[in-house]
N, C-alpha and C positions, 0 to 999 in steps of 0.2 A: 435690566431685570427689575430692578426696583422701579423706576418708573412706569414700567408696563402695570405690577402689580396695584402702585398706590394710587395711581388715577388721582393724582390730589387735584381740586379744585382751585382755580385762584381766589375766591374769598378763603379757603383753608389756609392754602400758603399763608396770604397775609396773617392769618389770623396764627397759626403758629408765631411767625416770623415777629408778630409782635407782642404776644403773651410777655414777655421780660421785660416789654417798655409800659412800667405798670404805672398809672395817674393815678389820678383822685379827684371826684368831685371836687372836695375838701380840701382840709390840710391832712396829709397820710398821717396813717396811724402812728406812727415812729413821732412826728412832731407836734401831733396833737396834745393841746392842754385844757384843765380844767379847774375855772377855779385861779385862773395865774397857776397852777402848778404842773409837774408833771403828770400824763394822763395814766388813769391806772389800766392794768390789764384788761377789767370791764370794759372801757373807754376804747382802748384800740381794738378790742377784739369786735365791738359794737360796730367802730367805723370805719369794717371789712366792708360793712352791707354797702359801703357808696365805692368802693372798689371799681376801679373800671379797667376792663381787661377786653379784649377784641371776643368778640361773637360771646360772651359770659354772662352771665346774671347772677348774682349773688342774691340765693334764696332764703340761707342761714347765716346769721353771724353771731353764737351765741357764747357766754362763757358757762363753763359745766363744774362750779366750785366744789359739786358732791359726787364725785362718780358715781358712788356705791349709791346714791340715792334716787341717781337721775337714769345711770345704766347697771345698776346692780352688780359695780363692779368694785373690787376691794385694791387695796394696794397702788393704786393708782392714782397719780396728782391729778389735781385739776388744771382744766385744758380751756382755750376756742378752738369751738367746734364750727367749723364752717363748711356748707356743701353747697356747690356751685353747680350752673347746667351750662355748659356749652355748646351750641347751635351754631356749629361752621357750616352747612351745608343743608338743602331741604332732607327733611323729614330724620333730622340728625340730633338726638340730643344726648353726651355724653353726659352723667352727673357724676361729678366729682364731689369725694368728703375728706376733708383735709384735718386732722384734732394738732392744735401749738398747743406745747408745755405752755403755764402761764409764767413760769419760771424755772430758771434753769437748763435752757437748750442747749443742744450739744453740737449744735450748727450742722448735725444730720438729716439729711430729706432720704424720708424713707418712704418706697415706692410698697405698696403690696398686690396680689392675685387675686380674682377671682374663680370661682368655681363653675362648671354646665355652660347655661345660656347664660348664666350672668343676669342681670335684671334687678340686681338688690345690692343696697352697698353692706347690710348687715354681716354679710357671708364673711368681710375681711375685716371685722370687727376682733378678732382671737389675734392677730397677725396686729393689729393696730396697738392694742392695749399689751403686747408686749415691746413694739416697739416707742411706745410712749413711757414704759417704766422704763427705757435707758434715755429718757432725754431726748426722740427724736421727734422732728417733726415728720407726722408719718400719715397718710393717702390711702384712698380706695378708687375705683370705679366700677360703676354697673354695666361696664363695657356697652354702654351707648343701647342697650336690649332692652329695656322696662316697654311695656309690662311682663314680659318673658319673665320667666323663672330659673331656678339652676338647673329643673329635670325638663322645665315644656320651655318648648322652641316654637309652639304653634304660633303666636302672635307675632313674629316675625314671617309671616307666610304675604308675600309680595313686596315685603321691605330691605330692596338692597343696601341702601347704604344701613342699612343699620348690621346687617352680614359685615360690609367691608370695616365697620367698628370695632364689630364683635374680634373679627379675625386680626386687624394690622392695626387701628390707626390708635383706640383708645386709651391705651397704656400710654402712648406719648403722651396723649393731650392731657391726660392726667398728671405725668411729669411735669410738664411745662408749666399747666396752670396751677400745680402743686407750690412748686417752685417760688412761681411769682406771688401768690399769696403768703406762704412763709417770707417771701423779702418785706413783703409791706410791712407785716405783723413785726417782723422784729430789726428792721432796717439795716439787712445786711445779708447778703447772701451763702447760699448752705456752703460750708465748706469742703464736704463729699456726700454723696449719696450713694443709698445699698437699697435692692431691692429683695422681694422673699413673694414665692409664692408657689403652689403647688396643684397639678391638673393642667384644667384650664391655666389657671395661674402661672403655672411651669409655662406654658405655653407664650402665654404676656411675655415670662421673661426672656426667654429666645427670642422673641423678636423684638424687643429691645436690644440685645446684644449684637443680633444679626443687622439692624435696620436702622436703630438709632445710637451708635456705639457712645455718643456723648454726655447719655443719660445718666449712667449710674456707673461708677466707678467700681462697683461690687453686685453682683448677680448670682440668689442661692433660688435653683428652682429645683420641683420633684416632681414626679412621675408628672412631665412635660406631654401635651398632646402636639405632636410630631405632624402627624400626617392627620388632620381634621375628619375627611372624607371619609376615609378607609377607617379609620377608627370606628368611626358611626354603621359603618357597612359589615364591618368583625360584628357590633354588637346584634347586627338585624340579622347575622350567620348564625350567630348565636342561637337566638330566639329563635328563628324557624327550625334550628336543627330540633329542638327541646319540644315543638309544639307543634309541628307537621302533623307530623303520625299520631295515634294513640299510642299511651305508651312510652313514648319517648323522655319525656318530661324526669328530671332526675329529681329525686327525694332530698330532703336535706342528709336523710341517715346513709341514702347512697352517696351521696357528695362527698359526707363524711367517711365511709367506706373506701372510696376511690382516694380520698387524699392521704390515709391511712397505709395502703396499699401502693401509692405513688411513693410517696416517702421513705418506706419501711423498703422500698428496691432501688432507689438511687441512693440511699446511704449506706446501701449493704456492697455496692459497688463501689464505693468510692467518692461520690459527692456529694456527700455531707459527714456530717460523722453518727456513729450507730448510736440510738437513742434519742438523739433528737427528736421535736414534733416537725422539723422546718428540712428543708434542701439547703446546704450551702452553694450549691454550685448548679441550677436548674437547668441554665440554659445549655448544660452540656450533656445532660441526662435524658435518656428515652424509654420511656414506656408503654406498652402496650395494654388499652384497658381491656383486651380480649384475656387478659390473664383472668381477670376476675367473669368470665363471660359463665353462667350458669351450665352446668350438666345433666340438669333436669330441672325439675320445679325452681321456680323463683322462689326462696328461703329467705330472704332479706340479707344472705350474707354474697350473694353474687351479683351481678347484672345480667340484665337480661339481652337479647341482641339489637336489642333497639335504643336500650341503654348505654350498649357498648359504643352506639355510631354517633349518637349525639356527645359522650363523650368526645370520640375519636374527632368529630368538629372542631371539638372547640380545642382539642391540643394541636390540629391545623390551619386552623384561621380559615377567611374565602380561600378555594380555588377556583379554577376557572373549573368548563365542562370537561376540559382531556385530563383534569389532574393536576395543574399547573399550581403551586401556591403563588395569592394574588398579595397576600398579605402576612402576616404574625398572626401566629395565633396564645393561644393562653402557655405558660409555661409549666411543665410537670411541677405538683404541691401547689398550685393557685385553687386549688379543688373547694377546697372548705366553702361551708355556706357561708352567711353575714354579709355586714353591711360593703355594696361594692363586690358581691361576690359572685360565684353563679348562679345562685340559687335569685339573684337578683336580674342577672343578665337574661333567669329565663322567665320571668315575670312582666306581665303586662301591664303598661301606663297608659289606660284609656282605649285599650284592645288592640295598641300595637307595641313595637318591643320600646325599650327605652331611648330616648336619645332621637326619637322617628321625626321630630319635626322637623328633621334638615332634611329630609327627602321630600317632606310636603315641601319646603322651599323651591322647589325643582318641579315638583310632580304635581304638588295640588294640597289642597286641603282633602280630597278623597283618595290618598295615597293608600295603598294596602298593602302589607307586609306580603301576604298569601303569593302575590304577583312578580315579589323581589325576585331580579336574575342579575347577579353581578356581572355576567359578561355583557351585558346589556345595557343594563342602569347605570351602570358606575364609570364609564365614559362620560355621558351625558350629565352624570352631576358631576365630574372633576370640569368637565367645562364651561358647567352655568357656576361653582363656586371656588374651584380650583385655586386660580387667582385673588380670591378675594380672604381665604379661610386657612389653605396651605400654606402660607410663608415659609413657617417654620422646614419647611421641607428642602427651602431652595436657601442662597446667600450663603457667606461665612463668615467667621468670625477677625479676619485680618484686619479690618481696621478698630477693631474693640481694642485686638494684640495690642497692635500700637499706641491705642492710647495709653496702655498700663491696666486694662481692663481685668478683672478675676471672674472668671463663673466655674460654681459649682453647682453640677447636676447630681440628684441622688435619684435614685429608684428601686422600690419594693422586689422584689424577685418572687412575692408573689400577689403581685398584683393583677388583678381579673378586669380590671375596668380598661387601662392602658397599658399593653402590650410592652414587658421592661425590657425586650428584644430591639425595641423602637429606638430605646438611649442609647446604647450600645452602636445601634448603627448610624446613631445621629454620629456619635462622638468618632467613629474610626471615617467616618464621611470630612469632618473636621480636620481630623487628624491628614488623611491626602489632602487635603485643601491647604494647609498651613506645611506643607514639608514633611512632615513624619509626627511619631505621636509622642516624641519627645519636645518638637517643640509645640505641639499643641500641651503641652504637660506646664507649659509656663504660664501658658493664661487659662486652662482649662482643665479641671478633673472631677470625672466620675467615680460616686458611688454606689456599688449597689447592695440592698439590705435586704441578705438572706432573710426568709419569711415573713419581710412584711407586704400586707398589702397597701391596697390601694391609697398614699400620703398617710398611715399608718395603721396599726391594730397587725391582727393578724398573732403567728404562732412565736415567730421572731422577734427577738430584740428592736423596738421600732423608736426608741428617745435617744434624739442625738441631736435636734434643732431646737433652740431656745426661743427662735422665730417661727413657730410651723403651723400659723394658725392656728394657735389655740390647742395645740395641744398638751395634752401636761405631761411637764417637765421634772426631772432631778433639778437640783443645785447645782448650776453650770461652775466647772472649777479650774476650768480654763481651755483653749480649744481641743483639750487631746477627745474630752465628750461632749462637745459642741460645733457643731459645721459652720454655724454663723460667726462664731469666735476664732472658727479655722479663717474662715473665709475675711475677714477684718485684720487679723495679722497677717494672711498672705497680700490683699490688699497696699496696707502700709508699710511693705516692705518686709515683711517675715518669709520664711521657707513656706512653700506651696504644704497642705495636709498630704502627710504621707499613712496614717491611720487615725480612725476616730473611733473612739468605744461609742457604744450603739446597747441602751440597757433594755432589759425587760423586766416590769413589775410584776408581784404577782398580781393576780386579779381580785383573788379576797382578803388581800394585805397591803393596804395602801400604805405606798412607805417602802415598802420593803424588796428587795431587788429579787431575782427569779435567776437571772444570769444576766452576763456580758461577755460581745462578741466584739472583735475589733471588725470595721468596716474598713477594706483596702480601696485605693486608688483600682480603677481599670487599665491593665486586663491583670491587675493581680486579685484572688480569693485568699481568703484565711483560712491555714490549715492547721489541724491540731498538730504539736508535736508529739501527741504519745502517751505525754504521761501529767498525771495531774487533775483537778476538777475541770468538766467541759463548760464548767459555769464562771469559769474566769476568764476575763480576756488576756490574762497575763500568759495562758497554756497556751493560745495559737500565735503564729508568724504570717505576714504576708508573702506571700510567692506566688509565684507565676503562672495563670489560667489557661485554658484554651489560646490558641494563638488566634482565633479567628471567633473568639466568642461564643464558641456552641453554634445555636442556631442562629445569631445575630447578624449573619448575613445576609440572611433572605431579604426581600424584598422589602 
């Protein structure tokens, strides 16, 4: 299976195979002097640029003594900055950005995510500058796609290997040449390495864990894209369901109506608790948006029946023509508009849905949403990109196990971009793979965080990662509300997280907390016991979900 999928080339091999055996023009950095003395940080970091690493160019070798002045960034030591291109392969250029403390490493190589298409290493800049305030040496890549961007995929239209980049290979090459450039710089190799990334990013780190188990000793990813394909095939369901017909098209005030109306009838049954804005327990809950279906005029307080149906799409995902579900669809409370939301999924990028340029991969650069038929098209692209884009969907995780490996996945419950039904069936997929899901429980546990969306925001409590791309954080105070702190003592020998508090700020009180929910391992939720504020996590227990996840069986 992996060799069918990686197609690696022999100048690849080699050129992995020899990334660790790193020369030098020169004398390497480690022994270089100036002056008869020893050389300064300036000095080694300078003489990364004669670096020589297989298939590599070093384009950058700079040092950055002012963050805040050079990147507008506060709190942050000063670094070498170096970002490399790698060209194993025609029409293949992965670039890699690597930032060293200039002092004070913590012998950490820390791997990070990209976002979409990938095509820019700024994206894992948030991800970077928190892993450089704890001392690490820490990585990006633009997953091998420039000039793509994180929403357009068009410029990749007749470029396979740069696909097979996107999907499997570039997270390693990123590690590997991460790696070897942190040994030059500081003449000594990382002691362990953690990686973090979210989306796309999630996606990288599953297939590290799956494919290259010897990379990273620690693995935190979120809302993971699973299944590539069908991901991109939900969003183009999406968009035709919303933009077929007149009419269909949902309002922000109706989105906001329906998620209103979503929430306010799974917390009144029992999955979540009464009051909330959010669902605790989504994927167990069903609702019908013909509840709100109008009984005469459209008032703005119902839907109308065209509303109902483009609704009723997107809480089914694709089916085929007899009805079949082909995929996951959105989960009850992902409703709300914002960034990553529906009101996004039914919005047009360039007059088709979002995410479209992997259909032009396949179809053309005159591809047309109008013409999409899932029982039809979506063969034909699992088989021109299947192999090169899915990984994540196939392998497992036994040989990570055995190294001592940790991954922790987290996912939003209501997230609208990638289906949080996806984790769920990745992780019980796992779980038959490895014996059962207790022993998958030793190298591997899921979170999932009622009402947030898409790698965060949303109505739910969504800070719980000190590494999450940049997003802002409380005062991490040790792993009970931290996943990356859970995930470093489970790591080096501490008990796996059995709950993590999970905050939410208010919005027009910076500072100031709104409530906290403890976030459980899977398949247990948090439930209130009864009595006390619903705004402390001290009121709910973890106990025992669905035996099968809700809907997270499906397909």
């Amino acid at each position: 299976m992996i060799g069918s999928n990686l197609a690696m080339s022999g100048p690849l091999r080699a050129a992995l195979a020899g990334l660790a055996m790193v020369t030098m023009a020169t004398a390497s950095p480690a022994a270089a002097r100036t002056d008869g003395n020893r050389a300064t940080p300036a000095d080694k970091c300078a003489s990364l640029a004669k670096l020589r690493l297989p298939d590599t160019s070093i384009a950058k070798a700079t040092v950055v003594d002012d963050p805040a002045a050079t990147f507008k960034l506060k709190d942050v030591p000063g670094f070498c900055r170096v970002v490399a291109h790698v060209r194993s392969a025609p029409d293949s250029d992965v670039r890699v950005e690597i930032w060293l403390p200039l002092q004070g490493w913590a012998g950490i190589f820390h791997g990070n995510g990209n976002g979409g298409f990938g095509g820019t290493l700024e994206a894992g800049y948030g991800g970077m500058v928190a892993g450089l305030r704890r001392g690490y040496a820490t990585a990006m890549t633009d997953t091998g796609t420039a000039p793509a961007t994180m929403l357009d995929g068009d410029a990749l239209i007749g470029h396979p290997r740069k696909w097979k980049d996107w999907g499997r290979l570039s997270t390693h090459v990123m590690t590997v040449t991460g790696k070897s450039i942190a040994q030059a710089f500081y003449g000594r190799t990382a002691k362990r390495s953690y990686y973090t990334g979210c989306s796309t990013g999630g996606q990288q780190g599953l297939i590290e864990a799956l494919y290259y188990p010897r990379d990273y000793n620690g693995i935190l990813v979120g809302a993971p894209v699973i299944n590539r394909t069908w991901g991109h095939a939900a969003v183009a369901w999406d968009f035709a369901a919303a933009n077929r017909t007149p009419g269909s098209l949902l309002s922000d005030a109706k989105l906001t109506l329906l998620n209103t109306a979503a929430t306010l009838s799974c917390n009144r049954r029992g999955y979540g608790v009464p009051g909330d804005a959010f669902i605790t327990d989504p994927l167990a809950c069903t609702f019908d948006p013909k509840e709100l279906e109008c009984r005469g005029a459209d008032n703005g307080q119902c839907l109308t029946t065209a509303e109902v149906a483009t609704a009723r799409a997107f809480y089914t995902g694709p089916t085929s023509r007899d009805g079949r579900p082909l995929f996951f669809g959105w989960p009850i409370g992902s409703e709300a508009p914002g960034r990553f939301g529906w009101s996004f999924l039914q919005t047009a990028a360039n007059g088709q849905p979002q995410f479209a340029g992997l259909f032009k991969w396949v179809f053309g650069s005159t591809w047309d949403w109008h013409g999409f038929d899932v029982d039809r098209d979506m063969p034909v692209v699992d088989a021109r990109l299947g192999a090169d884009v899915n990984d994540a969907t196939r392998g497992n995780l036994r040989a990570f196990a055995a190294l001592g490996g940790k991954l922790i996945i987290y996912h939003g419950l209501a997230d609208s971009l990638v289906p949080p039904a996806q984790s769920v069936a990745f992780y019980q997929r796992q779980a038959g793979e490895l014996g059962g899901m207790e022993r998958l429980r030793r190298t591997a546990r899921l979170f999932m965080a009622p009402g947030m969306m898409h790698c965060g925001g949303g109505s739910g409590p969504d800070v719980f990662n000190s590494l999450s791309n940049g997003l802002p954080q409380p005062p991490a105070e040790g792993p009970s509300d931290d996943l990356f702190s859970a995930l470093l003592a489970w790591e080096s020998g501490g008990r796996g997280p059995e709950r993590v508090i999970a905050t939410k700020f208010a919005a027009d009180k910076p500072g100031v907390i709104e409530l906290q929910r403890p976030l459980c391992p899977y398949p247990q939720v948090a439930r209130y016991k009864g009595i006390g504020s619903t705004s402390l996590a001290s009121n709910f227990i973890c106990a025992a979900g669905p035996a099968n996840g809700g809907r997270a069986s499906r397909p």
